[in-house]
C-alpha positions as CSV (number, residue, x, y, z in Angstrom):
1,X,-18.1,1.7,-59.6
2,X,-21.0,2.3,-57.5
3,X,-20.5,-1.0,-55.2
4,X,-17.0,0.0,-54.9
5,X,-17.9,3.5,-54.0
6,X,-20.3,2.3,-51.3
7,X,-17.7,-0.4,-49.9
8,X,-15.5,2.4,-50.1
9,X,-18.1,4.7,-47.6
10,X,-18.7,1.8,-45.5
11,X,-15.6,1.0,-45.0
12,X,-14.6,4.9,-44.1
13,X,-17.5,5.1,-41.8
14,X,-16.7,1.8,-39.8
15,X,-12.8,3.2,-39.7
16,X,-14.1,6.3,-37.7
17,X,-16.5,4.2,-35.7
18,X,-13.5,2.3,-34.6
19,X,-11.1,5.4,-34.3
20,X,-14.2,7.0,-32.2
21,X,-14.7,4.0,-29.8
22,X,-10.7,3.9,-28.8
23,X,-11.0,8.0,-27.8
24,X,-13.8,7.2,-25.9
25,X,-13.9,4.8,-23.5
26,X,-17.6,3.2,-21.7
27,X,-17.9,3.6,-18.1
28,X,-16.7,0.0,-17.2
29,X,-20.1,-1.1,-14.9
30,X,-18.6,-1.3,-10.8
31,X,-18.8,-4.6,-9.1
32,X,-21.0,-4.4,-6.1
33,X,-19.0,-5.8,-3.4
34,X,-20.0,-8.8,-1.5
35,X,-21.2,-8.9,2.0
36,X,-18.2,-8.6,4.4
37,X,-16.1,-7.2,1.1
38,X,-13.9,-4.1,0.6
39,X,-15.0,-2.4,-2.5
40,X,-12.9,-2.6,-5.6
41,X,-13.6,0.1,-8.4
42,X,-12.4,-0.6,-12.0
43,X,-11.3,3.1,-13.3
44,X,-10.0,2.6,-17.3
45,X,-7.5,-0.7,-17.9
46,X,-6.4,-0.3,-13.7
47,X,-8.0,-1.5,-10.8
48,X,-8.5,1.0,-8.3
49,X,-8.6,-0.6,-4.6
50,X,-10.4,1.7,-2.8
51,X,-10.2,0.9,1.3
52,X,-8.6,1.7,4.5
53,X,-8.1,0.3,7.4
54,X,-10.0,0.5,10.7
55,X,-9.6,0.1,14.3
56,X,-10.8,-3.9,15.4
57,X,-10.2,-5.3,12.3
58,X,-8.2,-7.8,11.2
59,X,-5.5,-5.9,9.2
60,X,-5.9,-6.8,5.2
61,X,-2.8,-9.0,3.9
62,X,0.3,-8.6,1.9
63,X,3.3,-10.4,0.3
64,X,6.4,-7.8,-0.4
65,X,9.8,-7.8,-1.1
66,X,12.0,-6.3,1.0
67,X,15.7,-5.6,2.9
68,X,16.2,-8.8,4.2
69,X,16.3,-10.4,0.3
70,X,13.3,-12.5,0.8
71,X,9.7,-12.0,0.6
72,X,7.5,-11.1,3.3
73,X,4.0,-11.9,4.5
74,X,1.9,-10.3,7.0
75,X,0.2,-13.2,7.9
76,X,3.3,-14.5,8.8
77,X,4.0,-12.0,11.1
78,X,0.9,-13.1,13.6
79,X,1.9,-13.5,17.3
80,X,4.0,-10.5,17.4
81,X,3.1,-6.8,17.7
82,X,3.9,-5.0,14.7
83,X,4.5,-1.6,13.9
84,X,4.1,-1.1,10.3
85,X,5.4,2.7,8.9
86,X,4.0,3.9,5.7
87,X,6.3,6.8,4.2
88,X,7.0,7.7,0.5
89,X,10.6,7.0,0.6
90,X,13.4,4.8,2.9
91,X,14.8,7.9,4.1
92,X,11.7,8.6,6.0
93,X,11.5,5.4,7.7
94,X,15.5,5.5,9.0
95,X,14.7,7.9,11.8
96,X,12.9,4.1,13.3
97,X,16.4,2.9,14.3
98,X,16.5,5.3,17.1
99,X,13.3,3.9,18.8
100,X,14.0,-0.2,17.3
101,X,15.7,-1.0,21.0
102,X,12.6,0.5,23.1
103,X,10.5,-1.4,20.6
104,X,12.1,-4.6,20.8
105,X,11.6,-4.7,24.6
106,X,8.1,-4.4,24.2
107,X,8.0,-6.9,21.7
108,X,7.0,-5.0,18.9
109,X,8.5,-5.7,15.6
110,X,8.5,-3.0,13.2
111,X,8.1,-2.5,9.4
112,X,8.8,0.0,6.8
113,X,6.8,-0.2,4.0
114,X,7.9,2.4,1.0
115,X,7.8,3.4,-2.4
116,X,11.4,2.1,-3.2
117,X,12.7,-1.2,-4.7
118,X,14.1,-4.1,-3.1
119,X,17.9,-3.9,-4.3
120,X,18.0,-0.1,-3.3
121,X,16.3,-1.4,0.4
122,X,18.7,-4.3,0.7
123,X,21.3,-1.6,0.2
124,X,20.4,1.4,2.7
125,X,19.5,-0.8,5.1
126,X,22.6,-2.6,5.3
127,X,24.5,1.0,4.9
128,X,22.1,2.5,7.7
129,X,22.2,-1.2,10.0
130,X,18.8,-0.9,10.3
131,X,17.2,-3.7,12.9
132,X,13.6,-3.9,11.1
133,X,12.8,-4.8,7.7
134,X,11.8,-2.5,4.5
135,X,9.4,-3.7,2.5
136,X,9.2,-2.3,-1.4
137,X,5.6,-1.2,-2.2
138,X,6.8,-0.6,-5.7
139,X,3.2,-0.1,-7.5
140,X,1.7,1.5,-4.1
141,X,-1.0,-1.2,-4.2
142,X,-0.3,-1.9,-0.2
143,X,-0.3,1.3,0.6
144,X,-3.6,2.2,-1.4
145,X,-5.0,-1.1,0.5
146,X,-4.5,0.6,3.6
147,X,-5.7,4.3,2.2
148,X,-2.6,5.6,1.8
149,X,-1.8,6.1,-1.7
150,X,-2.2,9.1,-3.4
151,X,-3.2,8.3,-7.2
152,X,-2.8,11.8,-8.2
153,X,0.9,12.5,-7.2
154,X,1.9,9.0,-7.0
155,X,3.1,8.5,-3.4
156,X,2.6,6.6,-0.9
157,X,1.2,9.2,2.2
158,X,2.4,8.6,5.9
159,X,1.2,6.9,8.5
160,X,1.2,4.1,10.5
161,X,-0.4,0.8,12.3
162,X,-0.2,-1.2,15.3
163,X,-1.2,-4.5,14.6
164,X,-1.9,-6.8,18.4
165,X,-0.5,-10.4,18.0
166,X,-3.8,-11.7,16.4
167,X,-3.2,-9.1,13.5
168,X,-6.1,-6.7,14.7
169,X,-5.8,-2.8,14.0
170,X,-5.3,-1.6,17.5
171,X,-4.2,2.4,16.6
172,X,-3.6,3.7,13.0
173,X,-2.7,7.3,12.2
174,X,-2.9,8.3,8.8
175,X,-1.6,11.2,6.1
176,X,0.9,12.1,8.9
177,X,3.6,11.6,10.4
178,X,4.8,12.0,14.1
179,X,8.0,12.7,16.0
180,X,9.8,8.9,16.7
181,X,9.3,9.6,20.5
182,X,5.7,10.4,19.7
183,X,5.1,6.9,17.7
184,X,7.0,5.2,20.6
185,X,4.6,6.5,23.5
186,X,1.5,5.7,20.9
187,X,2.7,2.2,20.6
188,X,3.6,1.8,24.4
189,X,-0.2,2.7,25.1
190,X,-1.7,0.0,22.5
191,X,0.7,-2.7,23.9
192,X,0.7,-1.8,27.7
193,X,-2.6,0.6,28.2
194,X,-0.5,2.5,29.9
């Protein structure tokens, strides 16, 4: 009786040990990043990228789905200028059509990157004839790769890049958004300098 009573305690005290250890969770230790590396901070069972972009460097990479019914990647955009719009939803990013001509004769393509899927892109920008591509940023990973995701109300913030032909940050504005107009005469300056 007594070895059964003791399995019995042992057995009640490793239960709450267990129950104890999945309420509270150890600080997971932060990987130090390399030289040259953005830092990456593990918060929980996520992975929280914390970065943002600067001016001179190469802008970070990205695969996404988008309004065109095919992937696209960044990289793959090299040797054009690129606008890229961050904003939370595809309603925000429509407003682009009325600058895409002025754009287009600069030779700047642009990109709407939002928090929207695919299907529902492929849709509105087919209803709206929009002449630049939506991308789907579903989780907000992009747009927290280039510091513009807020974690706490789940949105993707505004902003934007210009990206030169080589893929180099040449003007970024972020947690804002401008007039169309204004975006056009900030993009005119990084491509002409004028």
């Amino acid at each position: 009786m007594k070895r059964a009573t003791c399995v019995l305690a042992v057995l009640m005290l490793t239960l709450a040990g267990v129950s104890g250890a999945q309420t509270s969770k150890k600080p997971t230790p932060q990987p130090q990043p390399a030289t040259g590396q953005k830092p990456v901070q593990a918060v929980g069972s996520e992975t929280e990228i914390t970065n943002q972009v600067y001016l001179g460097e190469v802008a970070p990479d990205f695969e996404l789905d988008g309004s065109r019914g095919r992937p696209v990647r960044l990289e793959h955009e090299k040797g054009y200028w690129l606008l890229i719009v961050f904003a939370d939803s595809r309603t925000d990013l429509a407003p682009l059509k009325g600058i895409s001509g002025d754009l287009r004769q600069l030779g700047v393509h642009a990109i709407g990157i939002c928090g929207d899927k695919a299907h529902v892109l492929e849709a509105f920008a087919e209803r709206e004839q929009l002449p630049f591509v939506l991308l789907a940023d579903v989780t907000g990973e992009i747009s927290q790769l280039y510091g513009l995701y807020d974690r706490q109300n789940r949105a993707i913030r505004p902003g934007f890049v210009i990206l030169d032909r080589q893929g180099v940050v040449r003007t970024a504005l972020f947690g804002q958004s401008l007039p169309t107009d204004e975006v056009l005469d900030m993009v005119k300056f990084a491509v002409t300098g004028s």
